[in-house]
N, C-alpha and C positions, 0 to 999 in steps of 0.2 A: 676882223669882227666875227665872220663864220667861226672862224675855229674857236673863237670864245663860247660863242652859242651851245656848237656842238658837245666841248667840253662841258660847258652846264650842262645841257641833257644826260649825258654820260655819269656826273657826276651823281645828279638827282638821283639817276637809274640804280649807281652803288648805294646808294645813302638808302634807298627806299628797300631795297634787299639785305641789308643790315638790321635796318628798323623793324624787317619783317619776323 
């Protein structure tokens, strides 16, 4: 279940620097 978590943060973190 961590490593679900962490990959969501990670993912958000690309997605938001994409967006940017």
């Amino acid at each position: 279940m961590e490593r679900i978590v962490h990959l969501g943060h990670e993912l958000a973190k690309a997605v938001e620097e994409l967006g940017a």
